[in-house]
N, CA, C and O atoms as a GROMACS GRO file, in nm:
protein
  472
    1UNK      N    1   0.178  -9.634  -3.081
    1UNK     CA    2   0.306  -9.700  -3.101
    1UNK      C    3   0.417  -9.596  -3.100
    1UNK      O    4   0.404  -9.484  -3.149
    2UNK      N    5   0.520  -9.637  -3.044
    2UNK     CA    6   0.640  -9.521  -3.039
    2UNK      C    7   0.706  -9.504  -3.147
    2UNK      O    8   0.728  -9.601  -3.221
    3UNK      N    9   0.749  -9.380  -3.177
    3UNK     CA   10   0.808  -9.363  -3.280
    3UNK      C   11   0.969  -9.418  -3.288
    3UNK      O   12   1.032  -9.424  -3.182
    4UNK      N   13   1.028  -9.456  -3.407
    4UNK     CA   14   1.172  -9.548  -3.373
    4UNK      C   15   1.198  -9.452  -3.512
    4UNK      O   16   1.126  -9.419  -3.606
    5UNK      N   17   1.356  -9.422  -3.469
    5UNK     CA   18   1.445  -9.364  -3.574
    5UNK      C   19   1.499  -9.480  -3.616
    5UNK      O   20   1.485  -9.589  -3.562
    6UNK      N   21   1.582  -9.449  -3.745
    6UNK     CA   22   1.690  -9.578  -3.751
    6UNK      C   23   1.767  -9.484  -3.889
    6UNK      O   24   1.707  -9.466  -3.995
    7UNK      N   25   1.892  -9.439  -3.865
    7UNK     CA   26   1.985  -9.399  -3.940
    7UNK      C   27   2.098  -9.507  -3.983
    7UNK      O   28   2.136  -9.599  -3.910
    8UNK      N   29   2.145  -9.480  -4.114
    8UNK     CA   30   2.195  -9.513  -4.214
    8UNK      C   31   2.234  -9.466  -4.352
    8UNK      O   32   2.240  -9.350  -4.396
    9UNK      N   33   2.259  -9.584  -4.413
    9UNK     CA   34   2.271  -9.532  -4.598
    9UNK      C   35   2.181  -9.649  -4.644
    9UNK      O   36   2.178  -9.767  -4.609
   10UNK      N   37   2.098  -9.570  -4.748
   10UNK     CA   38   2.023  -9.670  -4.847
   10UNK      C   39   2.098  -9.738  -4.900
   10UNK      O   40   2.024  -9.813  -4.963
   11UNK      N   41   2.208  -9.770  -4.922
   11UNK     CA   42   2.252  -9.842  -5.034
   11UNK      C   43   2.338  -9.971  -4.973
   11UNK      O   44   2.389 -10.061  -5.040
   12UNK      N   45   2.339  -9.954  -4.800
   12UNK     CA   46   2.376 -10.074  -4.679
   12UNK      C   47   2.303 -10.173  -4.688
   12UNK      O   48   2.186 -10.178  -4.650
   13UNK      N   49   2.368 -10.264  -4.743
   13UNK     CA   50   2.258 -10.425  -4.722
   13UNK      C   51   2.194 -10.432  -4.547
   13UNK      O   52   2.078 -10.471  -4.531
   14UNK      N   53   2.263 -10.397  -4.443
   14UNK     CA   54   2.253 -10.417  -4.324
   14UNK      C   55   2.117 -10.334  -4.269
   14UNK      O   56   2.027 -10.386  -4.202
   15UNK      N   57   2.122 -10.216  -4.306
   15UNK     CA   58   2.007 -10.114  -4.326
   15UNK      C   59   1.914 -10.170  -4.376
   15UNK      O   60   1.824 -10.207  -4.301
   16UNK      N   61   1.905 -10.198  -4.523
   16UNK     CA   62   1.808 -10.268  -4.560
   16UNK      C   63   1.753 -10.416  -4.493
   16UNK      O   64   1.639 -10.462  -4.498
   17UNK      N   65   1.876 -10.474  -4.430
   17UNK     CA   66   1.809 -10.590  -4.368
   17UNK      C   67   1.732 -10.549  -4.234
   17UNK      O   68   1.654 -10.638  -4.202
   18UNK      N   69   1.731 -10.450  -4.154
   18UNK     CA   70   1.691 -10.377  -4.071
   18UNK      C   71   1.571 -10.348  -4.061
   18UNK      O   72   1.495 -10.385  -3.972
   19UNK      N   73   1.532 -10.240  -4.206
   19UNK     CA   74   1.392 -10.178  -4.239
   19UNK      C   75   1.334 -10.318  -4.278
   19UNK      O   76   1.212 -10.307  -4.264
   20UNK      N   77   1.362 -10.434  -4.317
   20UNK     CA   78   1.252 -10.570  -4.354
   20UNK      C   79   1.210 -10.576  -4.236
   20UNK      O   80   1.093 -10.563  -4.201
   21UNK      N   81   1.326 -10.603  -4.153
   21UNK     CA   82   1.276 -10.673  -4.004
   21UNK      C   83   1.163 -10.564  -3.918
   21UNK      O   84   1.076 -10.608  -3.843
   22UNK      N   85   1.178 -10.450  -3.938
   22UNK     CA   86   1.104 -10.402  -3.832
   22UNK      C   87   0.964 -10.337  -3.926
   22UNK      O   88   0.868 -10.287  -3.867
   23UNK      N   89   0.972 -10.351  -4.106
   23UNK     CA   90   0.826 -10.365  -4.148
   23UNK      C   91   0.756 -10.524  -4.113
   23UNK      O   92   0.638 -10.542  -4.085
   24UNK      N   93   0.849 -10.617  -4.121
   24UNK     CA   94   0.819 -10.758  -4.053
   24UNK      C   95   0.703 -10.764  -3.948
   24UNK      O   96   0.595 -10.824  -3.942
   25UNK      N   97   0.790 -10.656  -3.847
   25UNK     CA   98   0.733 -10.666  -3.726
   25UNK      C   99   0.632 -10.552  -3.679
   25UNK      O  100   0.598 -10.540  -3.561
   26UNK      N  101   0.588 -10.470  -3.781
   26UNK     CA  102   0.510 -10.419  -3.778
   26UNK      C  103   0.536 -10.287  -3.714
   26UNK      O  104   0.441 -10.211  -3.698
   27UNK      N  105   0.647 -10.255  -3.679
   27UNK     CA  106   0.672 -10.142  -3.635
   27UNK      C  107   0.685  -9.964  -3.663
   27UNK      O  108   0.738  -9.939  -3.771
   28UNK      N  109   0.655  -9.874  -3.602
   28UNK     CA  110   0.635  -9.703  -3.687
   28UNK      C  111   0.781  -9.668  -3.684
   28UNK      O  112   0.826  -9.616  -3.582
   29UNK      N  113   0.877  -9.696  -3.810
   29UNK     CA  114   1.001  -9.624  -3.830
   29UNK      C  115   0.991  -9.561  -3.908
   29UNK      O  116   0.929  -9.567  -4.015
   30UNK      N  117   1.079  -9.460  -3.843
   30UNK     CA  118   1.157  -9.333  -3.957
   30UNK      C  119   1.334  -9.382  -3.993
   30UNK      O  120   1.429  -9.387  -3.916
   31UNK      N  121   1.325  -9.413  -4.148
   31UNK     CA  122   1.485  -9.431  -4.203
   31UNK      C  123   1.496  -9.286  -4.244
   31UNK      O  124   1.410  -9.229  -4.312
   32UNK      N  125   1.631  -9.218  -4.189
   32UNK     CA  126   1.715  -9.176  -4.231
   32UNK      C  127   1.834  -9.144  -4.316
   32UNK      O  128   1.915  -9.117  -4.227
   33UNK      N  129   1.886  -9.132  -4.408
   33UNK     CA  130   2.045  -9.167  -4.487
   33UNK      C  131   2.111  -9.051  -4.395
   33UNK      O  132   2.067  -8.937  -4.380
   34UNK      N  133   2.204  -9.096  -4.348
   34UNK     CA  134   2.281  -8.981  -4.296
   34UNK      C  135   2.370  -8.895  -4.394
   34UNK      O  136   2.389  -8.774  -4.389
   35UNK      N  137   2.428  -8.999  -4.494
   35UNK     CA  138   2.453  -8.899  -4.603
   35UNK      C  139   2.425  -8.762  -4.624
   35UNK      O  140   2.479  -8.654  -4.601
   36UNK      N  141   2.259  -8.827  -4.709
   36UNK     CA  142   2.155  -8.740  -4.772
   36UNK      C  143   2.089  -8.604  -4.665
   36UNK      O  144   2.056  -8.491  -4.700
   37UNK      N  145   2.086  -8.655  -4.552
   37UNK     CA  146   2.050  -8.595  -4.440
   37UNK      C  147   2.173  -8.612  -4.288
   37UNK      O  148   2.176  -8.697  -4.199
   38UNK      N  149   2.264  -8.487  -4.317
   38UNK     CA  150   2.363  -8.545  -4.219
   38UNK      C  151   2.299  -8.518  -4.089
   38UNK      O  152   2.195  -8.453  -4.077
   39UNK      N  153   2.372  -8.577  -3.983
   39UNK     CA  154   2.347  -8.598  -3.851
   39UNK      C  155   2.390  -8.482  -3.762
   39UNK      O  156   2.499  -8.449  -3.809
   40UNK      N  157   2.358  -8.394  -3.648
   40UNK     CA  158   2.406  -8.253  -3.628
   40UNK      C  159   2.496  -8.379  -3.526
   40UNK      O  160   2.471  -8.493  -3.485
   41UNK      N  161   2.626  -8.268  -3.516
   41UNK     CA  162   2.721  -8.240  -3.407
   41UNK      C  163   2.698  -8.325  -3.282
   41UNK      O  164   2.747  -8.429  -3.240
   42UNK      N  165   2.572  -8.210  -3.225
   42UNK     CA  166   2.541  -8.312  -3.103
   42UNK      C  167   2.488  -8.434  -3.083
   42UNK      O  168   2.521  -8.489  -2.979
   43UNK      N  169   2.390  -8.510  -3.182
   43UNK     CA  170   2.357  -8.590  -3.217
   43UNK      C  171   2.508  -8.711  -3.190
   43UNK      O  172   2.534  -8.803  -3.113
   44UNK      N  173   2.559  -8.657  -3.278
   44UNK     CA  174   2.658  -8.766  -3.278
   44UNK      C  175   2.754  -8.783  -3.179
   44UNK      O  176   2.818  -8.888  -3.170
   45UNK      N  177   2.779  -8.643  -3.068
   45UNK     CA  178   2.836  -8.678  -2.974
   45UNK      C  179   2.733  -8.771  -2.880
   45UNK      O  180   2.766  -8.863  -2.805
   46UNK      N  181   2.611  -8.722  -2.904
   46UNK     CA  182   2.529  -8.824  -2.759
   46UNK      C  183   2.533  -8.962  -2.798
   46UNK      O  184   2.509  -9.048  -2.713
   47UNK      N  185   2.564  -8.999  -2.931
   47UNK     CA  186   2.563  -9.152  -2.988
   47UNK      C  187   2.699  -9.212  -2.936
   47UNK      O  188   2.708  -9.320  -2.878
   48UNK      N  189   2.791  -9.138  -2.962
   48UNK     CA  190   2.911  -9.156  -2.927
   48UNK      C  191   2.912  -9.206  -2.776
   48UNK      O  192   2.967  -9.314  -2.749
   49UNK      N  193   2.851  -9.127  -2.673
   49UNK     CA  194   2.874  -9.141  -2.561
   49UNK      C  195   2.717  -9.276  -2.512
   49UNK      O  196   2.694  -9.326  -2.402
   50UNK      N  197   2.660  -9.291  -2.612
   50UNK     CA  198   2.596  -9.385  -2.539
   50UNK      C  199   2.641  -9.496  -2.573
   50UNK      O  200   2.630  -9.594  -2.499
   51UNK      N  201   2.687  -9.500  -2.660
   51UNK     CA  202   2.732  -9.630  -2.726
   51UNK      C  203   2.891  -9.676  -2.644
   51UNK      O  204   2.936  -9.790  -2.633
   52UNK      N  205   2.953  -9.551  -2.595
   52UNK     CA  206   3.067  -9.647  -2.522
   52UNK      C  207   3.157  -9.574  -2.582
   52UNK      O  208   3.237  -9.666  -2.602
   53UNK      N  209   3.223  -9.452  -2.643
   53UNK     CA  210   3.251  -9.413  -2.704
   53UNK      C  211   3.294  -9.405  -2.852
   53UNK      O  212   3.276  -9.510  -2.913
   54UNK      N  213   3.354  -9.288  -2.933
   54UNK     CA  214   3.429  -9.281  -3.073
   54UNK      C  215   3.434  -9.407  -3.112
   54UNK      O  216   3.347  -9.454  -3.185
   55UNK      N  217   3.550  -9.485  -3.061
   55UNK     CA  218   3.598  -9.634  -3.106
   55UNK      C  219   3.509  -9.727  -3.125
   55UNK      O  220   3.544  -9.823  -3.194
   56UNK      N  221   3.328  -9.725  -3.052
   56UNK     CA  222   3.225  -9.816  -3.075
   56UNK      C  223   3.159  -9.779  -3.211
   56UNK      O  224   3.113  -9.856  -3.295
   57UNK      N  225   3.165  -9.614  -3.216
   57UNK     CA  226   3.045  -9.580  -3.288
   57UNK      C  227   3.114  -9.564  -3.447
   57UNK      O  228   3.044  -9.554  -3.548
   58UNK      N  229   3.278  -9.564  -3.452
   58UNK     CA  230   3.279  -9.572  -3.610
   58UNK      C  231   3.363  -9.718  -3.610
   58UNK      O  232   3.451  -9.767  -3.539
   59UNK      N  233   3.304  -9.751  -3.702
   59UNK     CA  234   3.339  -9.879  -3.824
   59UNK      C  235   3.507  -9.830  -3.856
   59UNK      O  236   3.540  -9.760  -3.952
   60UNK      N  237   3.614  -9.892  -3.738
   60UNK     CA  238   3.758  -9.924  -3.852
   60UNK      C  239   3.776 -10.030  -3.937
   60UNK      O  240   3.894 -10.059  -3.960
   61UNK      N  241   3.681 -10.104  -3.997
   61UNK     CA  242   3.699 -10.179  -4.066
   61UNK      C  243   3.623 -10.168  -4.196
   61UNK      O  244   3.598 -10.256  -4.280
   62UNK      N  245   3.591 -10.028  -4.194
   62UNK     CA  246   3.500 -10.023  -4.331
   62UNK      C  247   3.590  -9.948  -4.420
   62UNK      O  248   3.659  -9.857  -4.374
   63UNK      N  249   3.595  -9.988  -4.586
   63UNK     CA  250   3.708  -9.925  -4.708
   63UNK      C  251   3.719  -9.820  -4.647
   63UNK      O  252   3.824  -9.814  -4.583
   64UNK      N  253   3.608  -9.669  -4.635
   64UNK     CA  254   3.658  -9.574  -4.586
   64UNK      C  255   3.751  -9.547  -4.482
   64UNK      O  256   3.851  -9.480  -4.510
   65UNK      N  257   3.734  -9.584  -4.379
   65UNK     CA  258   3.809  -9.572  -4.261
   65UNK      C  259   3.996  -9.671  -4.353
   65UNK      O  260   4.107  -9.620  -4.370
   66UNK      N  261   3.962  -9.772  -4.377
   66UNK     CA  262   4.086  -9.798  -4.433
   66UNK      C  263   4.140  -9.723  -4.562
   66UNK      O  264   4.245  -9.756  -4.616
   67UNK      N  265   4.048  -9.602  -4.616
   67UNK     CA  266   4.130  -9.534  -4.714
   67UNK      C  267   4.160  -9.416  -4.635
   67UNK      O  268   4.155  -9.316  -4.706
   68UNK      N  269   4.185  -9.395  -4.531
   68UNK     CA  270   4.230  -9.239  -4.466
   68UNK      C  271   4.364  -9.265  -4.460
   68UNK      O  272   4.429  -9.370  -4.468
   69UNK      N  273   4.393  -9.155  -4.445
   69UNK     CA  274   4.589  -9.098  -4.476
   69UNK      C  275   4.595  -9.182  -4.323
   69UNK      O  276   4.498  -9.199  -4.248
   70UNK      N  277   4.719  -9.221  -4.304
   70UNK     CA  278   4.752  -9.274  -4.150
   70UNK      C  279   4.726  -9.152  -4.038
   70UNK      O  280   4.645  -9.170  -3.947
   71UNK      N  281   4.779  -9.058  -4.048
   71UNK     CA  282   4.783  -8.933  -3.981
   71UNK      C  283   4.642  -8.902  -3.903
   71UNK      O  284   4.642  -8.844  -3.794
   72UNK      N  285   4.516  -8.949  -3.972
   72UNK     CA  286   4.401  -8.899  -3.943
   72UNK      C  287   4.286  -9.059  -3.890
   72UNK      O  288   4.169  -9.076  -3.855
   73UNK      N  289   4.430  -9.163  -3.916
   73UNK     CA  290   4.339  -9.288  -3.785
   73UNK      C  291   4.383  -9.332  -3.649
   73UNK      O  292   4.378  -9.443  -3.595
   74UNK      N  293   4.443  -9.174  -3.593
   74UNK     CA  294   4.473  -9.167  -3.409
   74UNK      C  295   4.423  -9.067  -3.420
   74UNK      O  296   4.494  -8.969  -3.398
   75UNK      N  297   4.298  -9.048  -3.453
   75UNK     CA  298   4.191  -8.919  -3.359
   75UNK      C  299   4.196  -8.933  -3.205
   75UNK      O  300   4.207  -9.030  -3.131
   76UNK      N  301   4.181  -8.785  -3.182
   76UNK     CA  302   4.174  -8.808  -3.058
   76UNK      C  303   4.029  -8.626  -3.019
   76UNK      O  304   4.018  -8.524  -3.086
   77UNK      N  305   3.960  -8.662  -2.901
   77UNK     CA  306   3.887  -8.542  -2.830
   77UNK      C  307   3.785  -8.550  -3.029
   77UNK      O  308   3.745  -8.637  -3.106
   78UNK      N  309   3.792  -8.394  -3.018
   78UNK     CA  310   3.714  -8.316  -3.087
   78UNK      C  311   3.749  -8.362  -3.237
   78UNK      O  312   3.660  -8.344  -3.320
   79UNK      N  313   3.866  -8.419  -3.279
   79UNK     CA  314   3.902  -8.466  -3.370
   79UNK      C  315   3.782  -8.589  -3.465
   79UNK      O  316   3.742  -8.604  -3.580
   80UNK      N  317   3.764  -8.659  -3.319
   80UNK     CA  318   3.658  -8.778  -3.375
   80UNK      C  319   3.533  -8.723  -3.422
   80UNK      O  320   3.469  -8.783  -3.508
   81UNK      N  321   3.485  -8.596  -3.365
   81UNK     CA  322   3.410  -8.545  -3.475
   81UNK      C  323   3.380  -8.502  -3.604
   81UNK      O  324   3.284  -8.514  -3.680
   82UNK      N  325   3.506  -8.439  -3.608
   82UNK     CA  326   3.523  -8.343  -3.710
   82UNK      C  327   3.536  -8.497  -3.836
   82UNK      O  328   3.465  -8.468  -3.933
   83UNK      N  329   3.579  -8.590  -3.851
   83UNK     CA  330   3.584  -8.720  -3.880
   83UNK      C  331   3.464  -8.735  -3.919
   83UNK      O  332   3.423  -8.705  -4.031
   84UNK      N  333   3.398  -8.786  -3.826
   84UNK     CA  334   3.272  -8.854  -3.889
   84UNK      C  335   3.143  -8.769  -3.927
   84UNK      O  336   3.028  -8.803  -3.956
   85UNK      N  337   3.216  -8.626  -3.913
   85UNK     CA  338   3.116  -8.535  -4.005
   85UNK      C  339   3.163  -8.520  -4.135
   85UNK      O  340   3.081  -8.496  -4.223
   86UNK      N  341   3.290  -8.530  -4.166
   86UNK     CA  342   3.287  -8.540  -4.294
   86UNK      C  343   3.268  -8.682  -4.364
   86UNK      O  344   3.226  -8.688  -4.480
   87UNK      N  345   3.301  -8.791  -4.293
   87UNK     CA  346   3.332  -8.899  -4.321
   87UNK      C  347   3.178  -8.997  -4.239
   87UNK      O  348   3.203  -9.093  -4.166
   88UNK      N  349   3.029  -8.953  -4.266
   88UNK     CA  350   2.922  -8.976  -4.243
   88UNK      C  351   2.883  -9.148  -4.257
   88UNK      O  352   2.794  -9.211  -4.200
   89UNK      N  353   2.983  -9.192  -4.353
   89UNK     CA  354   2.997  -9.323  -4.347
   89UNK      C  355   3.066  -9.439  -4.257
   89UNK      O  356   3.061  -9.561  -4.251
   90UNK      N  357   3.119  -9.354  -4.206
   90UNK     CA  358   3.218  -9.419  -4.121
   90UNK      C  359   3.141  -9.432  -3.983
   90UNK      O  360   3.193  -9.494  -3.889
   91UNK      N  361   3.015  -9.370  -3.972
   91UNK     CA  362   2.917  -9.445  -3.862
   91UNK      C  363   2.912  -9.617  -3.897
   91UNK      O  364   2.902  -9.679  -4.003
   92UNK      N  365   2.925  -9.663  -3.748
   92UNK     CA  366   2.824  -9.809  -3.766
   92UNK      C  367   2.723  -9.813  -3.767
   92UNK      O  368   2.671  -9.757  -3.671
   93UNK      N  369   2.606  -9.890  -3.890
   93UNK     CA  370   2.506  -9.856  -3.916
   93UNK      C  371   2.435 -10.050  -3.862
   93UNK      O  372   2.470 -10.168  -3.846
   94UNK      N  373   2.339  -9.972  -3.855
   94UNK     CA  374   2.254  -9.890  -3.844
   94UNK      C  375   2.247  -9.845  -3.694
   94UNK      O  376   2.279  -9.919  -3.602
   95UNK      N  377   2.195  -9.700  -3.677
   95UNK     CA  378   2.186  -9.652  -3.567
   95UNK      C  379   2.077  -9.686  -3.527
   95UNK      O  380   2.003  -9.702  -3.625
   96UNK      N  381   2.016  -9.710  -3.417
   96UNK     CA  382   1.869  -9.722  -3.419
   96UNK      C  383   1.887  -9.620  -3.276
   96UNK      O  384   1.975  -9.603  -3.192
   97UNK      N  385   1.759  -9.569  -3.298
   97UNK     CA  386   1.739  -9.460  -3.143
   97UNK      C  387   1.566  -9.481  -3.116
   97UNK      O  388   1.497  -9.482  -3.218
   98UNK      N  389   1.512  -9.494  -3.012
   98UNK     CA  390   1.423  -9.517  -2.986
   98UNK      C  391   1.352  -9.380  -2.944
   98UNK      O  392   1.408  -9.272  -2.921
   99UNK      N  393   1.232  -9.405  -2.939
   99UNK     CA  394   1.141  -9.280  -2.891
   99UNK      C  395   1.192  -9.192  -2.741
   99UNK      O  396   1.170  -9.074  -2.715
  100UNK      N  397   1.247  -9.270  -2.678
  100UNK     CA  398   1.348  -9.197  -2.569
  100UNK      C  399   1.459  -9.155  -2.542
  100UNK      O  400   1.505  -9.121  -2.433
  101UNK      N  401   1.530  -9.158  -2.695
  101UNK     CA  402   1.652  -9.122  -2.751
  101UNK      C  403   1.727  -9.200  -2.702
  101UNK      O  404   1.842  -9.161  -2.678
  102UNK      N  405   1.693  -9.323  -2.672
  102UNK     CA  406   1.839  -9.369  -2.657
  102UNK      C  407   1.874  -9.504  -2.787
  102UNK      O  408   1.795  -9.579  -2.845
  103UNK      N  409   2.036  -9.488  -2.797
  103UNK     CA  410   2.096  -9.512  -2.909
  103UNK      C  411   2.181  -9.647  -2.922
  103UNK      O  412   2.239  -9.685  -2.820
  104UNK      N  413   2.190  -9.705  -3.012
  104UNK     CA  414   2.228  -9.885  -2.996
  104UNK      C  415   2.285  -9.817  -3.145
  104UNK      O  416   2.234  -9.730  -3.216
  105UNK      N  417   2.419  -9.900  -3.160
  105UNK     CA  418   2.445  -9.963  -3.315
  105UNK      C  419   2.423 -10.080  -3.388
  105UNK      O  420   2.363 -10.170  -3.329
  106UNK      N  421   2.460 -10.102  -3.512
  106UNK     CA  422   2.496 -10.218  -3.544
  106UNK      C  423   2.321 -10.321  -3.574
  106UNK      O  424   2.229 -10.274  -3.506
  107UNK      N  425   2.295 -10.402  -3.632
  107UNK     CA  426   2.186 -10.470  -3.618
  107UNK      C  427   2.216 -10.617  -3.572
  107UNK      O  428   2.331 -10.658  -3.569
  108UNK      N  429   2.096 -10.704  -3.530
  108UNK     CA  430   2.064 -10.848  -3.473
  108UNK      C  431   1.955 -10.849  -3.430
  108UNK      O  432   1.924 -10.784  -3.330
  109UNK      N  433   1.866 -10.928  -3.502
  109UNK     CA  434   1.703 -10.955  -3.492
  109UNK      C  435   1.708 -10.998  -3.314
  109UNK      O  436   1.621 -10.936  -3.254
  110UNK      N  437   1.760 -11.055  -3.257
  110UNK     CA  438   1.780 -11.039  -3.114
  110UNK      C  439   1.797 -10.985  -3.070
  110UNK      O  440   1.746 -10.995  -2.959
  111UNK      N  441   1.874 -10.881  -3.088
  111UNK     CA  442   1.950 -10.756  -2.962
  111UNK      C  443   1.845 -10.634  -3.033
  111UNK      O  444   1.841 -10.537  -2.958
  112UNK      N  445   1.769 -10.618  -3.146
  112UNK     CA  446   1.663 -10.521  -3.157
  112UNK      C  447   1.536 -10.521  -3.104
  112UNK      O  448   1.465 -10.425  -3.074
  113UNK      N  449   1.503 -10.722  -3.089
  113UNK     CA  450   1.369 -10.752  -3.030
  113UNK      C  451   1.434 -10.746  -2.854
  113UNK      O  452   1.358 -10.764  -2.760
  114UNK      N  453   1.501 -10.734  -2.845
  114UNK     CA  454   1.507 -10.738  -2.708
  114UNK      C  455   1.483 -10.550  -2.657
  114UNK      O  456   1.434 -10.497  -2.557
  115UNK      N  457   1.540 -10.503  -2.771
  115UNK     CA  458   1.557 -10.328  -2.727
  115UNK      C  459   1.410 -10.271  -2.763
  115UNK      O  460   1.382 -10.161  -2.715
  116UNK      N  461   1.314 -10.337  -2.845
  116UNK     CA  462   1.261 -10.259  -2.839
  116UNK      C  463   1.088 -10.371  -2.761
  116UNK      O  464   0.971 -10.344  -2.785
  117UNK      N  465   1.129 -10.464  -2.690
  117UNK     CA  466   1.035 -10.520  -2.616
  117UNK      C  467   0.949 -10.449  -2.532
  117UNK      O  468   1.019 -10.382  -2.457
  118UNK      N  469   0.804 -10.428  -2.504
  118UNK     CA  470   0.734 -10.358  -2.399
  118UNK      C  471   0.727 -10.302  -2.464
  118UNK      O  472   0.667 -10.195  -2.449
   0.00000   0.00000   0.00000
C-alpha cells in the first residue's frame, strides 16, 4: 500500500475529520502538525505551485490571516513565504500529498476517494 502524507494541526476539526476517513478506509497515513513539525521552504513552495499558487494554498479567511497588520495581506514573490513560515497556520489544511508527491488541499470524502483511487 502507498504511503500517504497528510499535514495539518491536531487541534483542526477538518484534519481530524480526514484521519477518520482514511482510518475508515483503511488506508497507510502519516499525520503531520505542521506546527509541531514545520514544513521546509521547499516543500511549501512545491505545494504552492501545485496547488495553483500562494492565493490557493493559504486560508484568507482564517482569524490568523484576518489578524495580520494590513501591510503584510499584499504579499507578493518571496514574501508569501516568509508568511506562511512563520504563520504555519495559515496553510489550508489539510494537505494531503501522496506517495508521488503530489499535493491537493483542503478535504471532501469525494475529491480524496477520487485522488487516491487505483
Amino acid at each position: 500500500m502507498k504511503k500517504i502524507r497528510v499535514y495539518g494541526l491536531n487541534n483542526c476539526d477538518t484534519c481530524r475529520k480526514a484521519r477518520k476517513w482514511l482510518e475508515r478506509q483503511g488506508r497507510d497515513f502519516e499525520f503531520i502538525d505542521y506546527r509541531e513539525h514545520p514544513v521546509g521552504q521547499d516543500a511549501l513552495r512545491d505545494w504552492a505551485a501545485q496547488v495553483g499558487g500562494w492565493e490557493k494554498l493559504v486560508n484568507r479567511s482564517s482569524t490568523t490571516w484576518r489578524n495580520l497588520p494590513e501591510d503584510r495581506k499584499q504579499p507578493a514573490g518571496e514574501q508569501w513565504l516568509a508568511l506562511v513560515t512563520e504563520h504555519p497556520q495559515l496553510v489550508k489544511r489539510p494537505v494531503l500529498v501522496t506517495a508521488d508527491g503530489v499535493a491537493s488541499v483542503g478535504f471532501s470524502e469525494a475529491g480524496w476517494q477520487a485522488r487516491l483511487a487505483g
